[in-house]
N, C-alpha and C positions, 0 to 999 in steps of 0.2 A: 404410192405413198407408203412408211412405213408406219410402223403402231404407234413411235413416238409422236410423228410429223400429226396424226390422227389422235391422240390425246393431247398432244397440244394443242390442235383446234379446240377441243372438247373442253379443255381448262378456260379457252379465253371467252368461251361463251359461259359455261358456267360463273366466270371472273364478272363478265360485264352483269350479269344478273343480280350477284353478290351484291356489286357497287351500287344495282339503281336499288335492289330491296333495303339495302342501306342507307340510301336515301329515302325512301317513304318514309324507313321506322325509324331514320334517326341513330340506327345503332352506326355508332362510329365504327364499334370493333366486327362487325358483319361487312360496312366499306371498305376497312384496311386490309379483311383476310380477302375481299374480292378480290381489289388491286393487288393483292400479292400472287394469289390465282391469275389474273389475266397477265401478268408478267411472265411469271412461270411458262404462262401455256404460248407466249410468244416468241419464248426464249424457245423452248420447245418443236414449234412450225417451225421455227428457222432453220436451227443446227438439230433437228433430232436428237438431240441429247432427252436421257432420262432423266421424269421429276423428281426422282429423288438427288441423282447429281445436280442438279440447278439450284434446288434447293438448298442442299449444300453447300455450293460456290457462295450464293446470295447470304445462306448463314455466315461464311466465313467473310466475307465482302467486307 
């Protein structure tokens, strides 16, 4: 595996954490930047693309 395919695991786990701490505490905007992390970081495991180019794509989106 390369270091992208390996932070993008690392995002979608960070991502799913995000989403549920977000649900305890209600913060919506702690939800949304999860789910925008565990996107990123799937986009990521697939095509190894870097997060800041995905990021980008999805800004531009």
């Amino acid at each position: 595996m390369n270091t992208d395919t390996n932070q993008g695991k690392w995002k979608q786990i960070k991502g799913e954490f995000q989403e549920k701490y977000g649900e305890i505490t209600n913060k919506d905007s702690v939800k949304a930047e999860g789910e925008k992390e565990k996107l990123i970081g799937e986009i990521q495991e697939k095509y190894g693309k870097a997060k800041d180019e995905i990021a980008e794509e999805i800004k531009n989106w």
